[in-house]
N, CA, C and O atoms as CSV, one atom per row, in Angstrom:
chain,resi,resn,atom,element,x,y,z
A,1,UNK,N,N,-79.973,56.496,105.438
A,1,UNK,CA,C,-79.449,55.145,105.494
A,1,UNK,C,C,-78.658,54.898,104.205
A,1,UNK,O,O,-79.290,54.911,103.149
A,2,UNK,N,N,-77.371,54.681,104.186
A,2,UNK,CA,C,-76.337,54.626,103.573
A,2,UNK,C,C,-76.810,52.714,102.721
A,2,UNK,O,O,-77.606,51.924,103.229
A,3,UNK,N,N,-75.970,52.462,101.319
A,3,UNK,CA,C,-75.784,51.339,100.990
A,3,UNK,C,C,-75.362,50.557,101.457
A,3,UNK,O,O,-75.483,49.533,100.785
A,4,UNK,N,N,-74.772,50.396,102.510
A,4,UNK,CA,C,-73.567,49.395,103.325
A,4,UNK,C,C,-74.557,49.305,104.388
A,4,UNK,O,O,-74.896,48.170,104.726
A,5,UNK,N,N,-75.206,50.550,105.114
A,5,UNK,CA,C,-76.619,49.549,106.191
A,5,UNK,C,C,-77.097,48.832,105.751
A,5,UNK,O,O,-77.067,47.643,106.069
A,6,UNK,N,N,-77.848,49.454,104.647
A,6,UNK,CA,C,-78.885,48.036,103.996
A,6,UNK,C,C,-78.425,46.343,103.363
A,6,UNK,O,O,-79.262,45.475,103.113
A,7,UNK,N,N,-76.732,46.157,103.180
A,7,UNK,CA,C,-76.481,45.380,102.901
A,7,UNK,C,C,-76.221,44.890,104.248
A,7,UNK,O,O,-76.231,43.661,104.187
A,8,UNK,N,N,-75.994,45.285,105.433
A,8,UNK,CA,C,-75.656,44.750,106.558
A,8,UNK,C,C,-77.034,44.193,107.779
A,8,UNK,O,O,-77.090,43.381,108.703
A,9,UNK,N,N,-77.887,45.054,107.199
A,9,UNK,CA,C,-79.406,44.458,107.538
A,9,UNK,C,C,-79.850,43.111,106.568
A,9,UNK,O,O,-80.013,42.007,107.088
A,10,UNK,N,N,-79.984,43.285,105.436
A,10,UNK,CA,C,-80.054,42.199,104.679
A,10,UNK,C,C,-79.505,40.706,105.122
A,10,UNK,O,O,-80.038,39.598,105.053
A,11,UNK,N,N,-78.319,41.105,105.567
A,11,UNK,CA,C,-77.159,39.986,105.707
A,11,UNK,C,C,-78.025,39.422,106.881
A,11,UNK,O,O,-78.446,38.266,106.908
A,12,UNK,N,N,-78.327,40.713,108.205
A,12,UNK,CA,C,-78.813,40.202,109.209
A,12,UNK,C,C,-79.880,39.717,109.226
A,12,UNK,O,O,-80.271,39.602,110.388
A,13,UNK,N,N,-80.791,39.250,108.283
A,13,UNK,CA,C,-82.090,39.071,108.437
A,13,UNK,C,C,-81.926,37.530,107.692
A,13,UNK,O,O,-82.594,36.540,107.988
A,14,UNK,N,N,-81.042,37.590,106.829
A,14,UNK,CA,C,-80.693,36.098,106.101
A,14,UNK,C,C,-80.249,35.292,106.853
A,14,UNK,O,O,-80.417,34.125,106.497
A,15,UNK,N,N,-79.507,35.522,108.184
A,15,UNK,CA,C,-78.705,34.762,108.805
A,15,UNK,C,C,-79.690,34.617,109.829
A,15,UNK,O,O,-79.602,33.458,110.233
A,16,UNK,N,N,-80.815,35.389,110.601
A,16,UNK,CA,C,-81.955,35.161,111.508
A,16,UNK,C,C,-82.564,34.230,111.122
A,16,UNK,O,O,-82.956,33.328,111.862
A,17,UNK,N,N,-82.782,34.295,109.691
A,17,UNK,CA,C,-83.813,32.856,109.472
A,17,UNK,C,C,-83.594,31.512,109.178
A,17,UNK,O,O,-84.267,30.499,109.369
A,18,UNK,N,N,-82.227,31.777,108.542
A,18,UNK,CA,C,-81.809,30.845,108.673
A,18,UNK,C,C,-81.403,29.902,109.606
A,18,UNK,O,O,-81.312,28.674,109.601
A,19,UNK,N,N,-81.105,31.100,110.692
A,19,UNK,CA,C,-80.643,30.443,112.762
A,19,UNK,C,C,-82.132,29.939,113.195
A,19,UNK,O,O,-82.259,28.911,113.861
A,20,UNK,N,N,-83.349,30.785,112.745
A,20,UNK,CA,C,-84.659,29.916,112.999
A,20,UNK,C,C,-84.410,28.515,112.623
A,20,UNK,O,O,-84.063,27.531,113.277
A,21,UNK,N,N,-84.734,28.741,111.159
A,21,UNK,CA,C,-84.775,27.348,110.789
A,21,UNK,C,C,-83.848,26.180,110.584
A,21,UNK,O,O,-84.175,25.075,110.151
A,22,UNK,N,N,-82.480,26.627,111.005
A,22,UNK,CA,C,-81.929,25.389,111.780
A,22,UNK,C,C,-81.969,25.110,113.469
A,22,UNK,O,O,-81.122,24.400,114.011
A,23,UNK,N,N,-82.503,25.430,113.830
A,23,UNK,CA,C,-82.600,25.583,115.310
A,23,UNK,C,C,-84.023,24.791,115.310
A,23,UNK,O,O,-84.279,24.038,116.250
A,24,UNK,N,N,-84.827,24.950,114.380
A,24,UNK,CA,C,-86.259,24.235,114.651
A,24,UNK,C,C,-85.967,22.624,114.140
A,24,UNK,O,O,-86.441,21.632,114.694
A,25,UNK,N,N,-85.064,22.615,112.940
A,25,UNK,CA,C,-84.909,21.334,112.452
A,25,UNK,C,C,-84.159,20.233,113.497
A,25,UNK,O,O,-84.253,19.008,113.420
A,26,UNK,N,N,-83.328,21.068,114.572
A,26,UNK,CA,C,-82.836,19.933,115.370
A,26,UNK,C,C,-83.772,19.321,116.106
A,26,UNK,O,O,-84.805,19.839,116.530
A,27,UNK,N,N,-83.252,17.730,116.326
A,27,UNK,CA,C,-84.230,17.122,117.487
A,27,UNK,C,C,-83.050,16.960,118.829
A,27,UNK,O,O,-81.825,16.894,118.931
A,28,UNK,N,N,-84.486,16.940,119.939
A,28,UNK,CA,C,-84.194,16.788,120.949
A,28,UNK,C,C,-83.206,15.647,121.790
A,28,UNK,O,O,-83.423,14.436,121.823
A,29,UNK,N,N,-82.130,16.327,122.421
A,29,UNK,CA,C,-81.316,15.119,122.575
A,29,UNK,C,C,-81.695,14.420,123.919
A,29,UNK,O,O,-81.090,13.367,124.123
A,30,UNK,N,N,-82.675,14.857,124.964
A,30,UNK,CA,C,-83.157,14.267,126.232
A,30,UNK,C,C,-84.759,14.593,126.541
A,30,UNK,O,O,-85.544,15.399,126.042
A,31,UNK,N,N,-84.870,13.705,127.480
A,31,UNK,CA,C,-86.615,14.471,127.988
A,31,UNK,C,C,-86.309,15.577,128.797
A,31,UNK,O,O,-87.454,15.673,129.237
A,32,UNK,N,N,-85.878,16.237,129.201
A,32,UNK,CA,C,-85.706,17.662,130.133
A,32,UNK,C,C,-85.331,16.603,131.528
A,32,UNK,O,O,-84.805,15.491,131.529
A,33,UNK,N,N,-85.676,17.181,132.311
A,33,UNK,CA,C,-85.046,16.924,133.353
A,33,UNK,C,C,-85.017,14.936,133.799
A,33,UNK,O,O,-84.274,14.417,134.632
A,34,UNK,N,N,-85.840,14.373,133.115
A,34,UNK,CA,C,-86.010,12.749,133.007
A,34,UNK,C,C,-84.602,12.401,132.285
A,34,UNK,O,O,-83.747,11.695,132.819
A,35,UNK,N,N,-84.495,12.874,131.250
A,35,UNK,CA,C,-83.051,12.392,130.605
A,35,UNK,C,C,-82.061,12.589,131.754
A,35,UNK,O,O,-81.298,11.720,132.177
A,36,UNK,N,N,-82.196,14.125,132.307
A,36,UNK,CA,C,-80.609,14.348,132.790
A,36,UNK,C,C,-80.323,13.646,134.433
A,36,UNK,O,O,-79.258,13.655,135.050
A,37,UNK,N,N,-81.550,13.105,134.837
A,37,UNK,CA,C,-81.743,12.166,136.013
A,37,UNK,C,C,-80.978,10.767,135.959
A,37,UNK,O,O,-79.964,10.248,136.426
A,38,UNK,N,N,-82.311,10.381,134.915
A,38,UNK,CA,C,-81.799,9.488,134.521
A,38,UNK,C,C,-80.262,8.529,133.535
A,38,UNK,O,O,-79.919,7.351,133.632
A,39,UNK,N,N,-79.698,9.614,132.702
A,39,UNK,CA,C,-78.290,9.805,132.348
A,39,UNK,C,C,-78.492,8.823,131.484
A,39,UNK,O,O,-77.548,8.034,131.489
A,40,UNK,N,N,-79.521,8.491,130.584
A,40,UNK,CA,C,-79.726,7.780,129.577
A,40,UNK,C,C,-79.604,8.208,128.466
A,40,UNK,O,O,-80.498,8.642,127.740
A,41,UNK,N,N,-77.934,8.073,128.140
A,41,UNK,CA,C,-77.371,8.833,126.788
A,41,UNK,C,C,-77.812,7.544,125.976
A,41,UNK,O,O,-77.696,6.367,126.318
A,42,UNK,N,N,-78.381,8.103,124.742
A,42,UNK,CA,C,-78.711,7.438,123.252
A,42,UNK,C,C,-77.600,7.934,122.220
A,42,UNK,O,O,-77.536,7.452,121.089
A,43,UNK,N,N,-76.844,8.795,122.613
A,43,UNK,CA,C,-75.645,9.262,121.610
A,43,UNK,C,C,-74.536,8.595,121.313
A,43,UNK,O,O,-73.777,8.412,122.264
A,44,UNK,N,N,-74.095,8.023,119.902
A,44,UNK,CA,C,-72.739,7.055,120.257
A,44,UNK,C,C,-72.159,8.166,120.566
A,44,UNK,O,O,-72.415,9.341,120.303
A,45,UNK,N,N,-70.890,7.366,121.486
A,45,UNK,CA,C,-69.372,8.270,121.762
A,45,UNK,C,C,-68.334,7.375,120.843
A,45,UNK,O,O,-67.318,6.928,121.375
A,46,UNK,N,N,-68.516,7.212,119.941
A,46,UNK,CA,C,-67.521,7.097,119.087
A,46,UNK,C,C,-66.949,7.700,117.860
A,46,UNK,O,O,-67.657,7.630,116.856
A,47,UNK,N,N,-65.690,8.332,117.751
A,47,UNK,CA,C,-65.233,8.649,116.479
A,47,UNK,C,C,-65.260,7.940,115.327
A,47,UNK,O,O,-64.939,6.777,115.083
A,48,UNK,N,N,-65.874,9.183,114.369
A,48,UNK,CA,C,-65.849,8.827,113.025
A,48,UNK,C,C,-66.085,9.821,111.895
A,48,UNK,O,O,-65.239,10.714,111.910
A,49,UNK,N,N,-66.946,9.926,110.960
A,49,UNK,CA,C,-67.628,10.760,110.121
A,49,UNK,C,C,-68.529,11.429,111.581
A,49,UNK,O,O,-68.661,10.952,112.708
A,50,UNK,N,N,-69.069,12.783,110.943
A,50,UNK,CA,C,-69.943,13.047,111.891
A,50,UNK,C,C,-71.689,12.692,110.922
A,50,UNK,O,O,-71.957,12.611,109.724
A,51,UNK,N,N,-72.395,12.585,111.995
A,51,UNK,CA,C,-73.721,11.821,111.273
A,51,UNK,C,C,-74.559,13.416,110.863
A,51,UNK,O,O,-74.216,14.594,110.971
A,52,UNK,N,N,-75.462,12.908,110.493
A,52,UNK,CA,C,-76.468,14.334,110.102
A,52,UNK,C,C,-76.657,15.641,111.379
A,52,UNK,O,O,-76.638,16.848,111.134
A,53,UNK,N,N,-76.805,15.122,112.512
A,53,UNK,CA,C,-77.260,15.747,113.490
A,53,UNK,C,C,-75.966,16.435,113.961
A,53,UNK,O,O,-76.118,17.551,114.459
A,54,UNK,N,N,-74.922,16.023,113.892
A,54,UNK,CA,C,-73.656,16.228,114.185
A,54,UNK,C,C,-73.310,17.817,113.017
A,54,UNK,O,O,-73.244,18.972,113.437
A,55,UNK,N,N,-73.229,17.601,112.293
A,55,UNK,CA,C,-73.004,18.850,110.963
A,55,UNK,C,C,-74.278,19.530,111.530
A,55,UNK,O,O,-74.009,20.641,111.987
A,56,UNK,N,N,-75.595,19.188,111.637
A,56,UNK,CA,C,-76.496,20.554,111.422
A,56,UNK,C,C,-76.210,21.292,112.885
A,56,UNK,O,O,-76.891,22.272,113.187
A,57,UNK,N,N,-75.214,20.810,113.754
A,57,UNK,CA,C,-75.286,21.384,115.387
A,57,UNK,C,C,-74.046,22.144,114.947
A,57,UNK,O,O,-73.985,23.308,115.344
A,58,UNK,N,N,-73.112,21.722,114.245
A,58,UNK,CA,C,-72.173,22.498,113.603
A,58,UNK,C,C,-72.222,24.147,112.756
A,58,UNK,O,O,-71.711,25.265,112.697
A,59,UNK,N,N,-73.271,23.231,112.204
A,59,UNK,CA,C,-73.953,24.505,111.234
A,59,UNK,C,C,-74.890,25.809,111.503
A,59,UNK,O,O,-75.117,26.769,110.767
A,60,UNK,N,N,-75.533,25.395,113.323
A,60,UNK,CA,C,-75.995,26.317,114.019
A,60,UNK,C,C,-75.195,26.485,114.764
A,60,UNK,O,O,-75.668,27.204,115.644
A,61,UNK,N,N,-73.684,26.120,115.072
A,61,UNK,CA,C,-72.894,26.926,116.016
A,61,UNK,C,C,-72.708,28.096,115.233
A,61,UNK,O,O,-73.141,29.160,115.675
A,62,UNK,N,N,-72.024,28.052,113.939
A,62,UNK,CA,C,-71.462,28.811,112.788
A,62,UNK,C,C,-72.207,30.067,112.817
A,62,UNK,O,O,-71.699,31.108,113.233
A,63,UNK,N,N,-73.579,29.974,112.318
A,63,UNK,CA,C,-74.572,30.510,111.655
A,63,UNK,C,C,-74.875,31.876,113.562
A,63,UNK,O,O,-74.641,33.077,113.701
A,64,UNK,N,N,-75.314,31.067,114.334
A,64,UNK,CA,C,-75.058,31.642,115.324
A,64,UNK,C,C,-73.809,32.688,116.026
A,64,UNK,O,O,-74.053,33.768,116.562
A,65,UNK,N,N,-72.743,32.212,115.908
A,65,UNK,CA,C,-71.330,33.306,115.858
A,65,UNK,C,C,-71.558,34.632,114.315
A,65,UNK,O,O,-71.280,35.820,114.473
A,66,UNK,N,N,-72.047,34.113,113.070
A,66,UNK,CA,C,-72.435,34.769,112.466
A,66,UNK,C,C,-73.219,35.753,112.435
A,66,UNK,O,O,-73.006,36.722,111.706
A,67,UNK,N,N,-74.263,35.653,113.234
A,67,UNK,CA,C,-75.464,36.394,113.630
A,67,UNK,C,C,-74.809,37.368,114.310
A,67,UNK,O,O,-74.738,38.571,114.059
A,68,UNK,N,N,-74.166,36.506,115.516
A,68,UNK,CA,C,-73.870,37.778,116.985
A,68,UNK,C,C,-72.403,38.554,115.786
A,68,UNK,O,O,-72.905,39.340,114.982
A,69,UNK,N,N,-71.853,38.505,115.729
A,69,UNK,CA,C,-71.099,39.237,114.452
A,69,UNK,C,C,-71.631,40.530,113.599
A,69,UNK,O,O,-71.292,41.711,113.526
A,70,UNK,N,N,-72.505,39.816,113.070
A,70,UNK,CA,C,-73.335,40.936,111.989
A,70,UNK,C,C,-73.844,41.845,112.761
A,70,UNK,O,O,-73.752,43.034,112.455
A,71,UNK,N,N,-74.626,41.329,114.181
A,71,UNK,CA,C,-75.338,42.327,114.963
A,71,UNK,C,C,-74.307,43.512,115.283
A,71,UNK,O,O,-74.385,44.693,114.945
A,72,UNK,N,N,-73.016,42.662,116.261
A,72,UNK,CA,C,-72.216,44.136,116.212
A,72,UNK,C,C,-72.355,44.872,115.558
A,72,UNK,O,O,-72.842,45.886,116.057
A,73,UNK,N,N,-72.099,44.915,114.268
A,73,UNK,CA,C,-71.946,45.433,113.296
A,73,UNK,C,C,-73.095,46.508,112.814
A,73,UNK,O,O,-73.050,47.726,112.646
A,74,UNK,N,N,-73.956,45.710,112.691
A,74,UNK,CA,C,-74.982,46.462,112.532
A,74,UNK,C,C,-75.066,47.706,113.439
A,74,UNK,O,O,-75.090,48.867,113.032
A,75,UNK,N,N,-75.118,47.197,115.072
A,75,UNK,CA,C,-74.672,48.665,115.796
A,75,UNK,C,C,-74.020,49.509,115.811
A,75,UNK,O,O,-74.336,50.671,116.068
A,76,UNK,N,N,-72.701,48.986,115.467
A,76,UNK,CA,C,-71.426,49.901,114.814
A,76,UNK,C,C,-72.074,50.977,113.673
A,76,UNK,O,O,-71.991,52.205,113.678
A,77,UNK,N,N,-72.740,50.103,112.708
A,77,UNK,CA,C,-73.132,51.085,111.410
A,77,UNK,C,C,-74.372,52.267,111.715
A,77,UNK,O,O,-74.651,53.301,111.108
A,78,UNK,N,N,-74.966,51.634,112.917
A,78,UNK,CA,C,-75.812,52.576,113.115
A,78,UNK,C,C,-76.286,53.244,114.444
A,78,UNK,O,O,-77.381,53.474,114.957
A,79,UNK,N,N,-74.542,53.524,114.888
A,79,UNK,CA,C,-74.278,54.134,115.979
A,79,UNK,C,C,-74.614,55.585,115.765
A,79,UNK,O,O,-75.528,56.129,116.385
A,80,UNK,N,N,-73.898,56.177,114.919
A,80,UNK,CA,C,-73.728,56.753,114.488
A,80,UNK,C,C,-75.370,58.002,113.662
A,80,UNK,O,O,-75.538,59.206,113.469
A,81,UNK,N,N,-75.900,57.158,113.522
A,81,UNK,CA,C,-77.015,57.345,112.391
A,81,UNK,C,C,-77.913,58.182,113.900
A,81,UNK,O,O,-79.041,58.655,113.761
């Protein structure tokens, strides 16, 4: 195992926990199937700043494209191996 795996595992394991633990910090935007019945949006639809919940859904889209990224990668590096 070469220096460049282990920095590419590293990477991948920083970005896993981090996708945990923004993924646990979000709250729920409906009751499961009661919300989507019922169509009782609590979300404004209005433009503006985005609020807290808005950036951290941002920040697990990111972090998520990041992940699936590194993983390639990781296979790429250790296709081979």
């Amino acid at each position: 195992m070469n220096v460049f795996q282990i920095i590419l595992l590293v990477f991948q394991a920083l970005i896993s926990v981090s996708l945990v633990f923004l993924v646990m910090s979000q709250t729920s935007k409906n009751d499961g199937l009661t919300g989507t019945i019922g169509n009782n949006s609590t979300g404004a639809n209005f433009k503006g700043k985005p609020g807290f919940e808005e950036r951290l859904q941002g920040y697990t889209r990111q972090i998520g494209i990041a992940w699936f990224v590194i993983s390639i990668l990781v296979g790429i590096a250790f296709r081979n191996s």
